[in-house]
Legacy VTK file of the C-alpha trace (Angstrom):
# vtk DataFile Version 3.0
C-alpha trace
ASCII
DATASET POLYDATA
POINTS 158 float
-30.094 -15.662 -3.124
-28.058 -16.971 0.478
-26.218 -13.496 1.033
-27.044 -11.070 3.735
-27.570 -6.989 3.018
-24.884 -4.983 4.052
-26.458 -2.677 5.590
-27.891 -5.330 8.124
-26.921 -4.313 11.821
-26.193 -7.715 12.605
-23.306 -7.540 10.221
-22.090 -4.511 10.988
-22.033 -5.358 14.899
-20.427 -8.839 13.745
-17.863 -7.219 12.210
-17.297 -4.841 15.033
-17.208 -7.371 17.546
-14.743 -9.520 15.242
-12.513 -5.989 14.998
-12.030 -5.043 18.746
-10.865 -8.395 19.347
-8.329 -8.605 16.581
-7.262 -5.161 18.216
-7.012 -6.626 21.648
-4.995 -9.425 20.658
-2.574 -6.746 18.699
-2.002 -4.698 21.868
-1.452 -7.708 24.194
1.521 -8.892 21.961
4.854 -7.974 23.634
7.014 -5.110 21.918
9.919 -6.548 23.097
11.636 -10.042 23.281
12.141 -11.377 26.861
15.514 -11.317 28.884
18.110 -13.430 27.951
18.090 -15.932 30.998
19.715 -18.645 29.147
23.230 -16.079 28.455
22.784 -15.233 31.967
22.805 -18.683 32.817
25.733 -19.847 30.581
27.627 -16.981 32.302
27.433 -18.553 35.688
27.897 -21.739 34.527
30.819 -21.254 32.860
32.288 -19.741 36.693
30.497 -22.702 38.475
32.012 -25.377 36.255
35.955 -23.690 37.217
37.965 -26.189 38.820
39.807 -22.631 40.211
38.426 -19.713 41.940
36.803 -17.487 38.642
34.988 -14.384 38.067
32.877 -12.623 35.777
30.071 -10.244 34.889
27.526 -10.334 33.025
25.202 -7.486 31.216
21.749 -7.982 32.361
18.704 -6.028 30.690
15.630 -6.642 32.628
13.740 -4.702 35.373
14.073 -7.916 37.975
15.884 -10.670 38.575
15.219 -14.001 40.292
18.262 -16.048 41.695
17.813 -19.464 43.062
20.363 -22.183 43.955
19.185 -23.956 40.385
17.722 -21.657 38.553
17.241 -18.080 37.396
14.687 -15.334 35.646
14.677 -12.535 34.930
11.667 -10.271 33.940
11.437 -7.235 31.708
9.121 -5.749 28.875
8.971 -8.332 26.924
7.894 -10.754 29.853
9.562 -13.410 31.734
12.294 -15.913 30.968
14.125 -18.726 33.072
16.874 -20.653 32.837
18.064 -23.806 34.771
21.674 -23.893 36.081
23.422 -27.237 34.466
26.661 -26.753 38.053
24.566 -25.726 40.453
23.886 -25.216 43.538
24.772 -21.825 43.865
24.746 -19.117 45.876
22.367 -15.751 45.644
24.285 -12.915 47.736
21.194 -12.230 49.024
19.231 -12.129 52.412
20.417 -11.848 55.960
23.996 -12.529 55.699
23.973 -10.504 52.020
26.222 -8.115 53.408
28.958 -9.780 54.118
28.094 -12.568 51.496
28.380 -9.169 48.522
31.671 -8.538 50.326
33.065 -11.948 49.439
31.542 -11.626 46.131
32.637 -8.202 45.240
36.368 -9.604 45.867
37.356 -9.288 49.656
38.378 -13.113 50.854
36.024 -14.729 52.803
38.864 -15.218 56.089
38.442 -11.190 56.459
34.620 -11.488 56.305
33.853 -14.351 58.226
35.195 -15.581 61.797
35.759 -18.921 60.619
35.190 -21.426 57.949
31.952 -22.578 59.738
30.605 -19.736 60.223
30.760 -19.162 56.360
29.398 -22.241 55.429
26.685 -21.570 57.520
26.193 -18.477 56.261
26.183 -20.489 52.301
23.722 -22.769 53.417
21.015 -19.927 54.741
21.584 -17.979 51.971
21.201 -21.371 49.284
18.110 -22.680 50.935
16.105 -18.922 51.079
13.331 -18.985 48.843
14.651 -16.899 46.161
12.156 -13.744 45.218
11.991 -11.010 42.454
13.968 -8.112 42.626
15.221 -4.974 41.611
17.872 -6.159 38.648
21.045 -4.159 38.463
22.700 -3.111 35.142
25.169 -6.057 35.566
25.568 -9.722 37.622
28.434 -10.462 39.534
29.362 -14.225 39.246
32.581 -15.345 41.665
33.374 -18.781 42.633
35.244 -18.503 45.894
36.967 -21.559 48.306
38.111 -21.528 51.925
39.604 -24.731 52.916
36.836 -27.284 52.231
34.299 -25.224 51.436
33.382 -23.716 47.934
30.562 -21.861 46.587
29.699 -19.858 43.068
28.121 -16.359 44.377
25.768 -14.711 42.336
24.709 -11.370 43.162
25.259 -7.234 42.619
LINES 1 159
158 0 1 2 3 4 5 6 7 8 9 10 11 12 13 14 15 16 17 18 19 20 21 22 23 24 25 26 27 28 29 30 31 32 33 34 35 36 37 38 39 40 41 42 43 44 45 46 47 48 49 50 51 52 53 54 55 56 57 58 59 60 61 62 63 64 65 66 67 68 69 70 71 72 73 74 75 76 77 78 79 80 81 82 83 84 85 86 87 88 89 90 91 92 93 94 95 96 97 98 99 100 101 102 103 104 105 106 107 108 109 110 111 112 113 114 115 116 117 118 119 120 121 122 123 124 125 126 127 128 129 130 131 132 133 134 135 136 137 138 139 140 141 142 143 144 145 146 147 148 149 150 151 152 153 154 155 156 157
């Protein structure tokens, strides 16, 4: 006595309607999980939180990476994670002094790099306080906590 005909368009267009936006919904849900920030952030950590000068690497599956002096991301299919460093600040080997910043990192000590201690703490400083941006992630981070004389920093780069 209350039910509608089948055959009535506005049923069939309901139902249509109801249909293309289940379908949506199904094709907007990510096919992959996100990056694992929070392993990438446990990795630096870990060198951060070294009473000695450490290093390590750490696999990184993501299409870009975000490094900031207390925090990172990283972005890939499965969409975006972050994670907050617990022994920060650090320092992204990034920007205008990158160069010689990746040197350090990538093992060379920081007395062959830089002309004096001042001029690499400077060079720390610029590089810690640069808004930090998305880019390019490499197949694997390079973590290295380095010290010359009073100064020490945990470099985080390529």
């Amino acid at each position: 006595m209350f039910d509608t005909a089948v055959e009535s368009t506005h049923v069939w267009l309901g139902l249509a309607i109801v249909s293309a936006g289940i379908l949506g919904l199904a094709l907007r849900v990510p096919t992959a999980p996100p990056p694992d920030a929070t392993g990438l952030a446990r990795t630096v950590d870990s060198v951060a939180a070294s009473p000695h000068e450490a290093t390590a690497r750490h696999p990184l599956d993501a299409r870009q990476i975000r490094i900031g002096a207390h925090r990172v991301g990283l972005r890939g299919p499965g969409g975006d994670a972050h994670a907050s460093l617990a022994y920060g600040p650090v320092v992204p080997a990034v920007g205008g002094d990158g160069d010689r910043l990746r040197r350090v990192l990538r093992g060379i000590p920081p007395e062959r790099v830089f002309g004096s201690e001042a001029t690499f703490a400077r060079a720390l400083d610029r590089s810690r306080t640069t808004e930090p941006s998305w880019r390019s992630a490499p197949e694997r981070l390079l973590v290295r906590r380095v010290t010359w004389g009073d100064t020490n920093a945990t470099l985080v780069g390529a």
